[in-house]
KOLMAR-953897 format. One record per atom (N, C-alpha, C): residue in one letter; atom name; x, y, z. Coordinates in steps of 0.05 Angstrom, whole numbers, plus 32768, in hexadecimal, padded with zeros to 4 digits. Last residue first. Layout:
% residues N
NUDO;type;atom;X;Y;Z
NUDO;A;CA;X;Y;Z
...
//
This chain:
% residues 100
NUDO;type;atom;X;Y;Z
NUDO;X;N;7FED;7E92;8069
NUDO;X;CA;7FEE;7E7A;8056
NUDO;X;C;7FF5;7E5F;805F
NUDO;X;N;7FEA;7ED6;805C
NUDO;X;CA;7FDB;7EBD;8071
NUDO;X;C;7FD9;7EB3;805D
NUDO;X;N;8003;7F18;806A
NUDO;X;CA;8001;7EFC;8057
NUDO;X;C;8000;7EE8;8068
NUDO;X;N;7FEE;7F4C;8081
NUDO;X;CA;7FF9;7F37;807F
NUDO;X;C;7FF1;7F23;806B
NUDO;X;N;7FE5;7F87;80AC
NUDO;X;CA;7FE8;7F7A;8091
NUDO;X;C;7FF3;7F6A;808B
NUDO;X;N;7FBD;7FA6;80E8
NUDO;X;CA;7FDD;7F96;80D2
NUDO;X;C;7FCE;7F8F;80BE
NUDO;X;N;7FB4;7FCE;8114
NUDO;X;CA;7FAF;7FD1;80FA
NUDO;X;C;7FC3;7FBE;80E5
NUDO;X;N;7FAA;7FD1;8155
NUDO;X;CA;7FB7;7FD3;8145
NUDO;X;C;7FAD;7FCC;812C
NUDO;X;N;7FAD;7FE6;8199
NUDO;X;CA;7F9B;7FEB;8181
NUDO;X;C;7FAB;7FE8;816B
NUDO;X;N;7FA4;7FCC;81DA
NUDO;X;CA;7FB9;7FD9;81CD
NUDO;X;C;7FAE;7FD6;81B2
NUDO;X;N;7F95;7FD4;8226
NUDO;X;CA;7F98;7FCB;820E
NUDO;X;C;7F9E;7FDE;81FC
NUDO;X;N;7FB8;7FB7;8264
NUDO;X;CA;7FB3;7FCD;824D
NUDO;X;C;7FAA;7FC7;8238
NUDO;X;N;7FE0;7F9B;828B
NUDO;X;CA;7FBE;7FA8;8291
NUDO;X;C;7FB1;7FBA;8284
NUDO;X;N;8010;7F8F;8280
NUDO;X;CA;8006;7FA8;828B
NUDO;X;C;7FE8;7FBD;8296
NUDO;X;N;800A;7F59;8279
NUDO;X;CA;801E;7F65;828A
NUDO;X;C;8017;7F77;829D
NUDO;X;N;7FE5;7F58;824E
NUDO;X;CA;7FDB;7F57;826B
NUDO;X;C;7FEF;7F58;8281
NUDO;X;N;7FCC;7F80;8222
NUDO;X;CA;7FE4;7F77;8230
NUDO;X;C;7FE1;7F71;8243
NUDO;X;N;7F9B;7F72;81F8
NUDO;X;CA;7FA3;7F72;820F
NUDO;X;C;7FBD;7F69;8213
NUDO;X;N;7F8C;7F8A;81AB
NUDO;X;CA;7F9A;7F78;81C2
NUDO;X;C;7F9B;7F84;81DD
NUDO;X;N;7F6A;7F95;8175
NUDO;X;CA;7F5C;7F93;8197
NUDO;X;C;7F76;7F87;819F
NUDO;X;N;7F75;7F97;8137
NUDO;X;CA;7F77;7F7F;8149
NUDO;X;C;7F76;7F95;816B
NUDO;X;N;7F69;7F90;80F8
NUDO;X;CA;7F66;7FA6;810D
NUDO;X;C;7F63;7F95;8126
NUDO;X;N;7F7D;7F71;80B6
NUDO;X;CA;7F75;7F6C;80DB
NUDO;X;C;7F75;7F8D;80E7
NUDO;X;N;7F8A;7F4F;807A
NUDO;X;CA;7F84;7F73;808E
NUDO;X;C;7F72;7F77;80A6
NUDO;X;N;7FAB;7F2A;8061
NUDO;X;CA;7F94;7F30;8077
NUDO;X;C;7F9E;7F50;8077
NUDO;X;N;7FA9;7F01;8025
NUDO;X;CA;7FAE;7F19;802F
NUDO;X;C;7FA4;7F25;8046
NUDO;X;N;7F8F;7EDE;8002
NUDO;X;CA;7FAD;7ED4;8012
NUDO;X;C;7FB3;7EEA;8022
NUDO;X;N;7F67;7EF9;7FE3
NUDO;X;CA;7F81;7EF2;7FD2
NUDO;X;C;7F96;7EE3;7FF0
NUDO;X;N;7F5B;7F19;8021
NUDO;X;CA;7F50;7F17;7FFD
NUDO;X;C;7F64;7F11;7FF9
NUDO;X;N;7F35;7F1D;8057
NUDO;X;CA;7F4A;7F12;804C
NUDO;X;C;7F3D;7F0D;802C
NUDO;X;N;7F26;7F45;808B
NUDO;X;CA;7F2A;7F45;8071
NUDO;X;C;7F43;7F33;8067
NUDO;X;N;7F1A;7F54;80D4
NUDO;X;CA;7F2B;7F5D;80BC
NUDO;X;C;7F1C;7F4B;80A5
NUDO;X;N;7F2B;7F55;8117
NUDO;X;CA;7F19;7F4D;8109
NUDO;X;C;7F25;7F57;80EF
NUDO;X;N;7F4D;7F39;8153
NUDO;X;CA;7F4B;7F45;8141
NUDO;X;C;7F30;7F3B;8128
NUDO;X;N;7F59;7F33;8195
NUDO;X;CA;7F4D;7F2D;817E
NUDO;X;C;7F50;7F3F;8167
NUDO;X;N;7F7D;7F1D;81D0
NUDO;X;CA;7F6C;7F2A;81C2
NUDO;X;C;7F63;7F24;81AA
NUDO;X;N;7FB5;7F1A;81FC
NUDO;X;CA;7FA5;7F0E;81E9
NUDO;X;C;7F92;7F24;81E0
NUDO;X;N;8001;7F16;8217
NUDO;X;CA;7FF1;7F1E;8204
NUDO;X;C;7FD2;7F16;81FC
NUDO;X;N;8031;7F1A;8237
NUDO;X;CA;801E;7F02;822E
NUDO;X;C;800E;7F21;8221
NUDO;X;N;8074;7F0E;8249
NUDO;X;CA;806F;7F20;823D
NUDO;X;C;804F;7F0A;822F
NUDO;X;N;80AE;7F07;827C
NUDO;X;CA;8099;7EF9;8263
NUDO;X;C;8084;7F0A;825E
NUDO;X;N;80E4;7F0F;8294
NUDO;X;CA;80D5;7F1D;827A
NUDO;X;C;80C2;7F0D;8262
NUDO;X;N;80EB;7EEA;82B4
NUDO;X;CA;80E0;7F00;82BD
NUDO;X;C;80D1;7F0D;82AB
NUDO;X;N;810E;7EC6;829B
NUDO;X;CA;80F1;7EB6;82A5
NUDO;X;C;80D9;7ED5;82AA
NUDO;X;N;8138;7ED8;8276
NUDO;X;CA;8135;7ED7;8291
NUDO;X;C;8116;7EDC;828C
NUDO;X;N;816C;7ED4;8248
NUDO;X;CA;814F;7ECD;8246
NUDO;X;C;814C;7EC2;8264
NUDO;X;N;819E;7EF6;8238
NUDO;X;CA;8197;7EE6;8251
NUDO;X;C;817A;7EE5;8250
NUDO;X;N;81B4;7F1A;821A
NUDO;X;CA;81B0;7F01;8213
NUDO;X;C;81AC;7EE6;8220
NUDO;X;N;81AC;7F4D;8222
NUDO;X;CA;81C4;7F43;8238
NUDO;X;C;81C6;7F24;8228
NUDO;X;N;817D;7F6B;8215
NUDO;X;CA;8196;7F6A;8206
NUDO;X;C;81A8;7F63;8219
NUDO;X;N;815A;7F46;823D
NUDO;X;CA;8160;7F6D;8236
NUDO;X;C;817A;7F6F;822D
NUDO;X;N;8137;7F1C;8213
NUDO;X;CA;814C;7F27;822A
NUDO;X;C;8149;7F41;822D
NUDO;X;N;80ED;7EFD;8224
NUDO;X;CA;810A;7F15;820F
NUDO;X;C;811F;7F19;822C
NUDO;X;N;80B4;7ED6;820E
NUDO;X;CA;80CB;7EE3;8215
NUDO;X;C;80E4;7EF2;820E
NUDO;X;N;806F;7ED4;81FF
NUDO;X;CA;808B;7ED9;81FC
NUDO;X;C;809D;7EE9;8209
NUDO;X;N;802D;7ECE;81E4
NUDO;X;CA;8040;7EC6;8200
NUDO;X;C;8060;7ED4;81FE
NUDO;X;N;7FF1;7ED4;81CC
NUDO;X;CA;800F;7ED6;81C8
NUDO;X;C;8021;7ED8;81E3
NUDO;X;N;7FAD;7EBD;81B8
NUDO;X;CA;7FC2;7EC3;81D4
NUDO;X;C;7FE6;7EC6;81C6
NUDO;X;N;7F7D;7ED6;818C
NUDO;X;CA;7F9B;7ED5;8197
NUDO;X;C;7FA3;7ED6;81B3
NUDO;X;N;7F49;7ED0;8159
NUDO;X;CA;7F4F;7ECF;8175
NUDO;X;C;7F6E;7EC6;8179
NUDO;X;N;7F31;7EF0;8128
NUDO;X;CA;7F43;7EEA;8130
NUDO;X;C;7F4A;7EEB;8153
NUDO;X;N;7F05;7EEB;80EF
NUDO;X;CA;7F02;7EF4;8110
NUDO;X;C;7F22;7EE2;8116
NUDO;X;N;7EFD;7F01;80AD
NUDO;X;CA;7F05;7EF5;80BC
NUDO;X;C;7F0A;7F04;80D9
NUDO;X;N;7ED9;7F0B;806E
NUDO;X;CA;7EDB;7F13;8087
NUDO;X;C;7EE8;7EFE;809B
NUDO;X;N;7EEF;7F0C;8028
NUDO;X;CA;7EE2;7EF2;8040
NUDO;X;C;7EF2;7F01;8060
NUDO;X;N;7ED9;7F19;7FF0
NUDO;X;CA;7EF2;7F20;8008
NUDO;X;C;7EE9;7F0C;8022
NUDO;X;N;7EE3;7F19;7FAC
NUDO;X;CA;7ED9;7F05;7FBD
NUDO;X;C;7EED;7F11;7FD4
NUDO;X;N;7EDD;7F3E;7F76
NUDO;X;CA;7EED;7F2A;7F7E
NUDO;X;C;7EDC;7F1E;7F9E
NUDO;X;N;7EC8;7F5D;7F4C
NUDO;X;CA;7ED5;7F44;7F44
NUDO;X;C;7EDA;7F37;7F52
NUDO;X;N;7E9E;7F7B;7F78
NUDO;X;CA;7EA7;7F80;7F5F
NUDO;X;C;7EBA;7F69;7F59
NUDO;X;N;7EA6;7F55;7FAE
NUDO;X;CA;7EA4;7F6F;7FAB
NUDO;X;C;7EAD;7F7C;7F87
NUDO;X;N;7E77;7F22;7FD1
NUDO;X;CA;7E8E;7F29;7FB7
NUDO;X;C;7E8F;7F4A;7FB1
NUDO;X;N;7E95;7EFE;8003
NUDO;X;CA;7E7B;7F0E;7FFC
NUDO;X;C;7E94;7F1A;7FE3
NUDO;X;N;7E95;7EBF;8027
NUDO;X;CA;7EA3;7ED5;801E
NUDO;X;C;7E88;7EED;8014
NUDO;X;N;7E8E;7EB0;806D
NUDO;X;CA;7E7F;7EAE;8054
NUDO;X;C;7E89;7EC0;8046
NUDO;X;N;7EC9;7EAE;809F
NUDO;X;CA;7EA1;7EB4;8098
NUDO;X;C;7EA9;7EB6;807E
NUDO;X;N;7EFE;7E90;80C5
NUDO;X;CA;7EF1;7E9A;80A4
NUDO;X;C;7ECB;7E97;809C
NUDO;X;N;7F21;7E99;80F9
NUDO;X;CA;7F03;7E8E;80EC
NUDO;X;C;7F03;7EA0;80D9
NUDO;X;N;7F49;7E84;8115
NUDO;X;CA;7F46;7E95;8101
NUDO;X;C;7F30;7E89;80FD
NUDO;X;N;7F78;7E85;8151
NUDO;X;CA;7F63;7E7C;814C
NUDO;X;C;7F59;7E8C;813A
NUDO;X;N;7FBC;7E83;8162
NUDO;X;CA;7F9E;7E92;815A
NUDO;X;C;7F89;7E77;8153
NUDO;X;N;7FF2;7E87;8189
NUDO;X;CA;7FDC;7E7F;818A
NUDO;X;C;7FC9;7E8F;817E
NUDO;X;N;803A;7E97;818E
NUDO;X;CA;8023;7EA0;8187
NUDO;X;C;8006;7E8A;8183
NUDO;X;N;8072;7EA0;81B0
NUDO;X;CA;805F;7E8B;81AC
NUDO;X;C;803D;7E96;81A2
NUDO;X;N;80AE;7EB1;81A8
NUDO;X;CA;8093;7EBF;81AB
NUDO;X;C;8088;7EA2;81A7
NUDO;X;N;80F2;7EC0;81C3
NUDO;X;CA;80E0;7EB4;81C0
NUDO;X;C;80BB;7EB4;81C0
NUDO;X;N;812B;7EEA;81B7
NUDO;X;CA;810E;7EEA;81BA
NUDO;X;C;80FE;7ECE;81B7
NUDO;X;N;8169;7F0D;81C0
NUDO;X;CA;8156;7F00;81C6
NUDO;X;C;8137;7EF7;81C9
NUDO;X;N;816C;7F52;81C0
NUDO;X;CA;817A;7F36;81AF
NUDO;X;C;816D;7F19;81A5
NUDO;X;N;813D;7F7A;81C9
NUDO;X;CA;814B;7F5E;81CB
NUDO;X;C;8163;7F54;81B9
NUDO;X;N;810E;7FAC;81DA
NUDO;X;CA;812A;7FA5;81CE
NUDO;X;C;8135;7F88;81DD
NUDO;X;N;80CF;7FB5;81DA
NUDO;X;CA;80DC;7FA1;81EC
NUDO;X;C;80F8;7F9A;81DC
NUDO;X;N;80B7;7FCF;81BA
NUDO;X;CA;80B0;7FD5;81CC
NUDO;X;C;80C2;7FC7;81E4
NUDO;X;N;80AA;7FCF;8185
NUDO;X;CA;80C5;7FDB;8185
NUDO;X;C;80C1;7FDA;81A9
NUDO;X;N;8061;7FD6;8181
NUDO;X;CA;8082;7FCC;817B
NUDO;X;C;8098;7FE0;817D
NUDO;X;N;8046;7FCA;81C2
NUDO;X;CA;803E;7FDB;81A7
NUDO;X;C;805F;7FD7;819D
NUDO;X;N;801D;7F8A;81B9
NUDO;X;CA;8033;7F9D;81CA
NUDO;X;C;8048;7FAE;81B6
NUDO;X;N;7FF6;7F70;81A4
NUDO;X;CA;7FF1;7F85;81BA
NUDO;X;C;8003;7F8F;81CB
NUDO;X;N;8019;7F46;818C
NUDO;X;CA;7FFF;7F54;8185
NUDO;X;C;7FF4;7F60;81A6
NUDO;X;N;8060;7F3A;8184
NUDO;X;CA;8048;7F32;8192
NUDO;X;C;8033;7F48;818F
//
């Protein structure tokens, strides 16, 4: 889940539900190739055991925020803003991914 910093929640058990919303702006060309800016809106929801393998209602775990970034070739590079709202925090991250 996107705003909870990883390794953060040991499980066995996991259920995540993720929700975005991707908007793709106008590409722009950089020497050969074409990168096209993208805005990313996310709620992520999910639950976990505590290694007991007892998925209990207690440990739900929500998430939202945004990210902004770069997509070339199928490829994102996001810097993503998340709120934990468990904890009433927010959390700074940097990924890399394939989007398809």
């Amino acid at each position: 889940m996107r705003g909870i910093a990883d390794f953060r929640f040991d499980s066995f058990l996991k259920i995540i539900n993720n929700f975005d919303i991707r908007m793709y702006f106008p590409a722009f060309s950089v020497y050969i190739t074409k990168i096209v800016p993208l805005l990313v809106l996310f709620f992520d929801s999910g639950i976990y055991d505590n290694l007991d393998y007892n998925l209990d209602f207690e440990n739900i775990a929500h998430t939202t925020g945004f990210g902004i970034g770069i997509n070339e070739f199928g490829f994102d590079l996001i810097f993503y803003i998340g709120y934990f709202i468990n904890e009433n925090r927010l959390l700074l991250s940097f990924e890399f991914g394939m989007h398809y």
